[in-house]
C-alpha positions in Angstrom: 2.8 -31.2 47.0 4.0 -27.6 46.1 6.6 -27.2 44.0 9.2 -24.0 43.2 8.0 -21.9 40.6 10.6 -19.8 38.0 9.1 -16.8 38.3 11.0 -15.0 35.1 9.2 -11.8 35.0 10.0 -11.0 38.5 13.1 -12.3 38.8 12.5 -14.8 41.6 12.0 -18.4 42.7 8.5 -18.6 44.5 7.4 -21.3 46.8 3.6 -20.9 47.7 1.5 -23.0 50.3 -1.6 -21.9 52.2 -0.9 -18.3 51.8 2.8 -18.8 52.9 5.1 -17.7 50.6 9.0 -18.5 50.5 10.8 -16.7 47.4 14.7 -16.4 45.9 15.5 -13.2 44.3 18.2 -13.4 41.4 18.9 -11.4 38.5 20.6 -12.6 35.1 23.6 -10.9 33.5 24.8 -12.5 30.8 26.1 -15.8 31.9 25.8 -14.9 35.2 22.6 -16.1 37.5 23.2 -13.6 40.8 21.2 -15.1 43.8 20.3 -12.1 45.9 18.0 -12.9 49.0 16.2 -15.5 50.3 12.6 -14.5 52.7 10.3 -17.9 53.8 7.6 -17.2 55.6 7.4 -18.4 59.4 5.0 -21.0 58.7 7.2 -22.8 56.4 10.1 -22.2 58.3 12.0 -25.4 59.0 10.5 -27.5 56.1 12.8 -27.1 53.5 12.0 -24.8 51.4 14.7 -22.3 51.3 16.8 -25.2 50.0 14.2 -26.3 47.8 13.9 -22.3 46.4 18.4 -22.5 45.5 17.6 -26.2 44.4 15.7 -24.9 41.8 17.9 -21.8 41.1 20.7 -24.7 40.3 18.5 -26.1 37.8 17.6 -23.3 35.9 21.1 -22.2 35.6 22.6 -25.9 34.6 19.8 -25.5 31.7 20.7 -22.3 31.1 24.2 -22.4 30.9 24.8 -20.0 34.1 27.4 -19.3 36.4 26.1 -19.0 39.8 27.0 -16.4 42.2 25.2 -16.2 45.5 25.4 -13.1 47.1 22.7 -13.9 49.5 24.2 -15.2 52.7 21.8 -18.1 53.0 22.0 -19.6 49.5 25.6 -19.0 50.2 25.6 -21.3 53.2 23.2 -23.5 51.3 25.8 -24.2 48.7 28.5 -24.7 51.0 26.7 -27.5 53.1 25.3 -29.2 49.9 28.5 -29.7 48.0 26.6 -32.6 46.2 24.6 -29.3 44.9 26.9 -26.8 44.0 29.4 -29.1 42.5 26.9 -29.6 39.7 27.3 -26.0 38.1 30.3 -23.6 37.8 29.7 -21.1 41.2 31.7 -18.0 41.5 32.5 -17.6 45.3 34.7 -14.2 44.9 32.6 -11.7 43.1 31.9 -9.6 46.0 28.0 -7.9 46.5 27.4 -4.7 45.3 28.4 -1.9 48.5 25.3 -0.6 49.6 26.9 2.4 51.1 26.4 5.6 49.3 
């Protein structure tokens, strides 16, 4: 069974099987665990692991003390359909994204 891997160096959540990759990218400020995007590969679509990926990004910031804020629009919906999830650590629905207009 693969498992989600906390990738710290590179900011990311990495789920690896067969040469498919799933990853979460987040970035730490503070006490502040930003969940940015969220890319699965197609041959693990549809088995999980996207959940499994902000699952894991949960964990690490109950241990760590973190304040969630998912800016990527599928953890975002993750969170809100898993309530049992995301009532388990403080999660900052306002903070808005960063504009990516220049």
């Amino acid at each position: 069974m693969t498992t989600v891997r906390d990738d710290r160096p590179h900011h990311r959540f990495v789920f690896g099987n067969d040469g498919a990759v799933g990853e979460l990218t987040s970035e730490v400020d503070g006490d502040r665990m930003f969940l940015r995007h969220t890319e699965v590969a197609e041959p693990l679509h549809g088995q999980g692991v996207g959940g499994q990926l902000v699952t894991a990004a949960i964990a690490r910031a109950i241990d760590d003390g973190l304040t969630v804020v998912p800016w990527c629009p599928y953890a975002r919906r993750w969170l809100r359909k898993h309530p049992d999830v995301a009532g388990t650590v403080a999660v900052d629905w306002a903070t808005p994204p960063p504009s990516t207009e220049r």
